[in-house]
DRENNU-477994 format. One record per residue (C-alpha): residue in one letter; y, x, z. Coordinates in steps of 0.2 Angstrom, whole numbers, padded with zeros to 4 digits, always signed. Layout:
BEGIN
AYXZ;...
END
This chain:
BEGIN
X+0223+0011-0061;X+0204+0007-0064;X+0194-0002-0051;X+0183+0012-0044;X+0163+0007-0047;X+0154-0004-0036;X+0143+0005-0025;X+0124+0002-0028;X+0115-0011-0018;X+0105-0005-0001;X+0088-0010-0001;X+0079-0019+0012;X+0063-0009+0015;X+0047-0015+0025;X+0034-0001+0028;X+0016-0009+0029;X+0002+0001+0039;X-0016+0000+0043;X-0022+0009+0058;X-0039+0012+0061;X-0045+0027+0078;X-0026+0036+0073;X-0022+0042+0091;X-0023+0061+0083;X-0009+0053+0068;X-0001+0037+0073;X+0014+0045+0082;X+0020+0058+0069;X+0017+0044+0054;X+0029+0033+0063;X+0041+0042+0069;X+0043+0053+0050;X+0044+0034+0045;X+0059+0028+0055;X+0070+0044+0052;X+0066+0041+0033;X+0073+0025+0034;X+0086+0028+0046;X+0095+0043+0038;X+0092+0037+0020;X+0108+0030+0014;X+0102+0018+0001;X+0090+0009+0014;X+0099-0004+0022;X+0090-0019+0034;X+0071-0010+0037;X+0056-0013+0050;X+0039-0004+0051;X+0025-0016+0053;X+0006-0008+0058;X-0010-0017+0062;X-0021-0009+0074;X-0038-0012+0066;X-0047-0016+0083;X-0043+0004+0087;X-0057+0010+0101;X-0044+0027+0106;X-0028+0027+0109;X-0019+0020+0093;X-0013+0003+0102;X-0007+0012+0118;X+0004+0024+0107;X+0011+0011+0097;X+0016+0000+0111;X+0025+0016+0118;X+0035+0019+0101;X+0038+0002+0099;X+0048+0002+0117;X+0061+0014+0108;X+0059+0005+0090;X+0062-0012+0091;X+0062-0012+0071;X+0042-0009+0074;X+0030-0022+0074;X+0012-0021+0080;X-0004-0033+0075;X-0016-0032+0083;X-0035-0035+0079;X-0046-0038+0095;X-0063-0028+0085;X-0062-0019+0068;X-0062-0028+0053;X-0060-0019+0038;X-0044-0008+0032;X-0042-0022+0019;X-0042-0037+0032;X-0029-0025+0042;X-0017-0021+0025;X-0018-0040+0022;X-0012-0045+0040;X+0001-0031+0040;X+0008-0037+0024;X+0009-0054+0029;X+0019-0050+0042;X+0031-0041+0034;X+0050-0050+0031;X+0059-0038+0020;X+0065-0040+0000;X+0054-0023-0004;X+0038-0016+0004;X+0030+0000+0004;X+0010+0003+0009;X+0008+0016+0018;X-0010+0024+0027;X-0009+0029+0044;X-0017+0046+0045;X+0000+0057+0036;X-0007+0059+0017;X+0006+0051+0010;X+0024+0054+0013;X+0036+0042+0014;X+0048+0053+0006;X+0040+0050-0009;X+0049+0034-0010;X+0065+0045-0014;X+0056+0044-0032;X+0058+0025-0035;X+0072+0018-0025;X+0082+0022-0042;X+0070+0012-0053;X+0070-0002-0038;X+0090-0004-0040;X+0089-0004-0060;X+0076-0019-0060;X+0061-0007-0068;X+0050-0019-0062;X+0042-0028-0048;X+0028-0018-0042;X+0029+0001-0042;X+0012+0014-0038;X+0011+0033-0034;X+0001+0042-0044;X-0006+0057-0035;X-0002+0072-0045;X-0015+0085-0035;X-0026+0073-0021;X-0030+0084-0006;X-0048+0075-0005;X-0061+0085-0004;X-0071+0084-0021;X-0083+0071-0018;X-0070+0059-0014;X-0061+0064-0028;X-0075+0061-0041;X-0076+0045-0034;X-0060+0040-0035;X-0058+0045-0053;X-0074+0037-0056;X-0069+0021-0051;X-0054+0021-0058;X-0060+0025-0076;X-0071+0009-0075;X-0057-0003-0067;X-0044+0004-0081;X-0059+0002-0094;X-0061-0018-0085;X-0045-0022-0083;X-0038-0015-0101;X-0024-0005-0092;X-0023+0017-0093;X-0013+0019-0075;X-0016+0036-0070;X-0021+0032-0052;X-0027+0016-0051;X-0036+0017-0033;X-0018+0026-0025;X-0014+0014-0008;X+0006+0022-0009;X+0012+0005-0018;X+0031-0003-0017;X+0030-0022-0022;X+0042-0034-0021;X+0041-0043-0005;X+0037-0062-0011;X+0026-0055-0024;X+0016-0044-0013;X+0017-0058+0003;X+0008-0072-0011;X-0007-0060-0017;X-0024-0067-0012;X-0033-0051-0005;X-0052-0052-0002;X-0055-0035+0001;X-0063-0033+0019;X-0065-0010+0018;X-0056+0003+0009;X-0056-0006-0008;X-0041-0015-0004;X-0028-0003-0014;X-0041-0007-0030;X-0038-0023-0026;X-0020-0026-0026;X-0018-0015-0043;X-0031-0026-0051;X-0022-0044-0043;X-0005-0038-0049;X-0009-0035-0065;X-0020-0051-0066;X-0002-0061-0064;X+0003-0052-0080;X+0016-0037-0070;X+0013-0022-0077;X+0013-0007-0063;X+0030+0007-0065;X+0016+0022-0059;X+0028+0036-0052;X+0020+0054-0047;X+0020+0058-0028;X+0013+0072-0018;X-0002+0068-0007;X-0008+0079+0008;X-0022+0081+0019;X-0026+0072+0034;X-0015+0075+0048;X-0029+0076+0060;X-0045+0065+0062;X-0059+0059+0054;X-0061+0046+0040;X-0068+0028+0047;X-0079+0025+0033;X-0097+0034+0026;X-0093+0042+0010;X-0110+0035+0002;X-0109+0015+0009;X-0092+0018+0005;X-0095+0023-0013;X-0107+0009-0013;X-0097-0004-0009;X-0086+0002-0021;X-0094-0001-0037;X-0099-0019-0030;X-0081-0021-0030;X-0076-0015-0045;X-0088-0024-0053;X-0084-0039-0045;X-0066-0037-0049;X-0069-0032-0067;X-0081-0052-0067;X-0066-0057-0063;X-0055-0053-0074;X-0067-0056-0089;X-0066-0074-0081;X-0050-0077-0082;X-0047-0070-0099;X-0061-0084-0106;X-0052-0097-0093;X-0068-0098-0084;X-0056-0093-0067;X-0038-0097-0066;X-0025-0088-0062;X-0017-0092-0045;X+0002-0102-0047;X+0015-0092-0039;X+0033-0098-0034;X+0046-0095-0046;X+0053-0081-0039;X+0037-0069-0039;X+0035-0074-0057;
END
């Protein structure tokens, strides 16, 4: 009699959260988080890990009462607001899992979007996985923006990915854990997709579905924001052109993020 196949390997999830003036959010993100990963079969070890970003509502008070019934959530807390970068980089740090998936606070992106590249995770498609938003529920302005931006990165950085400012990433843990983040705003997610390539992994891009805010009010101005964005591409873009003429070098990782 044949042996029967070998069931597929669980994967062990970390979700990475920056939190920011979420009291309106903070509670349904999380909780559609933990179901996700409780009733999805192919998840095995998992934990949720959110930094409150120096929150002046009620973000830190709901996330201490959710983490009393979910040991599997972890809370960093910043004592004033430092940026959604410095926040992303803090929350990934503390992450423990072989896999983490970035996630925003406020509900735009589902987590059940990951049903799309827990497949592609299991086959070894690669180490570094984005979500490209098919139709972004932005309003228009942030919309051109973002399209803007990410034509001159792609442009930069000699890539063509589809969504190249999208936060919804899934990275292997070591490798996203040892990514040098600078990125003090919102520019982070441009950041991480410019970083990852610079250490030659190519990103598996994945269409998800995108909403709108569940409630609230973004914590940046849409022009400063804008701003600061093109200094930041452009400084990313230097960069790169940096490191292409060896001018920079690029950072040595362990083997096993490689």
């Amino acid at each position: 009699m044949p042996n029967a196949p070998a069931a597929p390997p669980l994967i062990e999830i970390s979700v990475a959260a920056p939190a920011y003036n979420e009291a309106e959010n903070i509670a349904a993100a999380v909780t559609e988080w933990r179901e996700y990963l409780e009733h999805n079969p192919a998840i095995g070890a998992w934990e949720i890990v959110v930094c409150d970003d120096g929150s002046g509502d009620a973000t830190g008070k709901i996330l201490e009462e959710l983490r009393e019934d979910c040991p599997q959530l972890v809370v960093v807390t910043f004592e004033r607001n430092l940026g959604a970068g410095a926040a992303i980089a803090a929350a990934i740090a503390r992450t423990r899992m072989d896999w983490v998936v970035l996630l925003d606070s406020d509900g735009q992106f589902p987590i059940a979007n990951l049903d799309r590249f827990i497949e592609r995770i299991r086959s070894g498609a690669g180490l570094a996985f984005s979500g490209a938003r098919i139709r972004k529920a932005d309003s228009l302005p942030y919309r051109w923006g973002s399209a803007a931006s990410g034509a001159v990165s792609n442009l930069l950085h000699r890539t063509h990915y589809r969504d190249f400012n999208s936060i919804f990433k899934v990275v292997y843990g070591p490798l996203f854990r040892a990514l040098p983040l600078e990125s003090a705003g919102m520019n982070c997610s441009t950041e991480i997709t410019a970083r990852v390539s610079e250490l030659g992994h190519a990103w598996v891009e994945l269409p998800i579905e995108h909403r709108e805010r569940g409630g609230g009010s973004r914590g940046w101005r849409f022009w400063r924001g804008a701003r600061d964005r093109a200094l930041f591409v452009g400084y990313l873009g230097l960069r790169h052109w940096l490191l292409r003429r060896g001018v920079l070098r690029v950072p040595v990782l362990d083997e096993e993020v490689r």
